[in-house]
C-alpha positions as CSV (number, residue, x, y, z in Angstrom):
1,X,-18.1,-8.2,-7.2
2,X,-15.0,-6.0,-7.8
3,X,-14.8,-2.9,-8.0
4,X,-12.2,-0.7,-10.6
5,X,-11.2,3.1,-10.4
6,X,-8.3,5.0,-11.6
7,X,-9.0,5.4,-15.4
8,X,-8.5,9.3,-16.8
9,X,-8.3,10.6,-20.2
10,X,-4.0,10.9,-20.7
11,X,-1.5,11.6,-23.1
12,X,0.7,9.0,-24.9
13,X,3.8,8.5,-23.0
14,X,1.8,9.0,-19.7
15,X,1.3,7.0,-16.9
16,X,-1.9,5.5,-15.0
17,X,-2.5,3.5,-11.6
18,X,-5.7,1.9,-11.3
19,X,-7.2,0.4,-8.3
20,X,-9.9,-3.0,-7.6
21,X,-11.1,-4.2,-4.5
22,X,-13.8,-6.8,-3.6
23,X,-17.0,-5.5,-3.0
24,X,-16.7,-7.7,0.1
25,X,-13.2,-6.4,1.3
26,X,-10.4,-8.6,0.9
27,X,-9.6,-9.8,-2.5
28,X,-11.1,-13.2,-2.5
29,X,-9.3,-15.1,-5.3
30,X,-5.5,-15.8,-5.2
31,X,-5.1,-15.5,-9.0
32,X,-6.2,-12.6,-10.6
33,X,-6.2,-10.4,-13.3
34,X,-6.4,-7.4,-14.9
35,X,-8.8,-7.5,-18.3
36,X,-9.5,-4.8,-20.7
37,X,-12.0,-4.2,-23.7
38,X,-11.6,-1.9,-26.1
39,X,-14.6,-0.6,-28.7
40,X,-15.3,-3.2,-31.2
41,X,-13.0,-6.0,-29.4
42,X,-13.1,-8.9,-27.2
43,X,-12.0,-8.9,-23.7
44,X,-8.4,-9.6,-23.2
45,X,-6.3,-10.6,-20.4
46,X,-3.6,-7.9,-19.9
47,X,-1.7,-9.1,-16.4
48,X,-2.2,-11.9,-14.0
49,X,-1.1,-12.6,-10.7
50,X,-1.0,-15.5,-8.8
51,X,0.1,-15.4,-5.2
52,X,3.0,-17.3,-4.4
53,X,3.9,-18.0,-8.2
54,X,4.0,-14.7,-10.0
55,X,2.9,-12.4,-12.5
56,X,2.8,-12.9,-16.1
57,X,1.6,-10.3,-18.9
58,X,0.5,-9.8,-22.4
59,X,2.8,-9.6,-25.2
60,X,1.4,-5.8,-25.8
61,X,2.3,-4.8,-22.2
62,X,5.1,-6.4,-21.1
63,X,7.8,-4.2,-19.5
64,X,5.4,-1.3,-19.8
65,X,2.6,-2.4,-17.2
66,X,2.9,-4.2,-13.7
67,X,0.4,-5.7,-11.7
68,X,1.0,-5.9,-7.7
69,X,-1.3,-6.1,-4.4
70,X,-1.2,-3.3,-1.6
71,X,0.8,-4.3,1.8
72,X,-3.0,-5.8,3.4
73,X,-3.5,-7.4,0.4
74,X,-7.1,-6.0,-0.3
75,X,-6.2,-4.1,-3.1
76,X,-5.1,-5.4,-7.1
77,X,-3.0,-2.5,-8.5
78,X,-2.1,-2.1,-12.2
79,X,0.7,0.4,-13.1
80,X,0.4,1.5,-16.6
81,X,3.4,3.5,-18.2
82,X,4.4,4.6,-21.5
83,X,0.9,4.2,-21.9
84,X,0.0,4.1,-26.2
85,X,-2.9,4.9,-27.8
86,X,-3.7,1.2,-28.3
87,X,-4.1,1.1,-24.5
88,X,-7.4,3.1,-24.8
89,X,-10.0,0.5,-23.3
90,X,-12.1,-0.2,-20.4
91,X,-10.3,-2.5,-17.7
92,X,-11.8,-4.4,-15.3
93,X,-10.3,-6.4,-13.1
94,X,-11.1,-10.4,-12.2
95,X,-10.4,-14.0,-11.1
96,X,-8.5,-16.1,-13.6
97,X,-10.5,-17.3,-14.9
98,X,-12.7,-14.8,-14.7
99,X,-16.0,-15.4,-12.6
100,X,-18.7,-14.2,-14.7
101,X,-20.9,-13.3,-11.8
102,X,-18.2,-11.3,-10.8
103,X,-17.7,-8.5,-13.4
104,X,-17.9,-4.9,-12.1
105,X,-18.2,-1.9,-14.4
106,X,-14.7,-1.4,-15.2
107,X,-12.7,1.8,-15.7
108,X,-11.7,3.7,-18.6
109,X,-8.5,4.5,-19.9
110,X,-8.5,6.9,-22.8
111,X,-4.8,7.7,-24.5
112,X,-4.4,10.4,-26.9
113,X,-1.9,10.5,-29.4
C-alpha cells in the first residue's frame, strides 16, 4: 500500500512537493504514477515514470509538474509549480497500472485563485 503526504491549501502560481512511499519500504513497482481525483471527476493519470525509459505527463501538466525518485530510490516525488486552480484534487500515487489493492488515502491539494 502507498502512502501520499505533501498536499496544503496554496495560492495559484504556488508551488507543491508531495511525497509516496510503500508501506513496505522500497517502492515495489518500476513504473509508477502519480493519479489525482478531483470532486465530481474520475481518476486521472497525471505523471508516470518508468525506470530506465522515462517519464511522460498529461497534457494539463506538462512543463509545469515533474515526477522523479529520491537518490535510494524509496521515495516517488511530484513537483507541482505554477500550480492553477484546476489542480485542486486529491493525488494518490500508484503502479501503472494502478493495483487496485494498492490505493492509499491520497493527499489533497487545494489551489486558490
Amino acid at each position: 500500500r502507498f502512502v501520499e503526504s505533501g498536499g496544503d491549501l496554496v495560492q495559484a502560481g504556488g508551488s507543491l512537493s508531495l511525497s509516496c512511499v510503500a508501506s513496505g519500504g522500497r517502492l515495489p513497482i518500476s513504473d509508477m504514477g502519480w493519479y489525482r481525483q478531483a470532486p465530481g471527476k474520475q481518476r486521472e493519470l497525471v505523471a508516470r515514470r518508468k525506470s530506465h525509459v522515462g517519464t511522460s505527463y498529461a497534457d494539463s501538466v506538462q512543463g509545469r509538474f515533474t515526477i522523479s525518485t529520491n537518490n535510494s530510490g524509496n521515495t516517488l516525488l511530484l513537483q507541482m509549480n505554477s500550480l492553477k486552480p484546476e489542480d485542486t484534487a486529491v493525488y494518490y500515487c500508484n503502479g501503472f497500472p494502478p493495483i487496485q489493492s494498492s490505493w492509499g488515502q491520497g493527499t489533497q491539494v487545494t489551489v486558490s485563485s
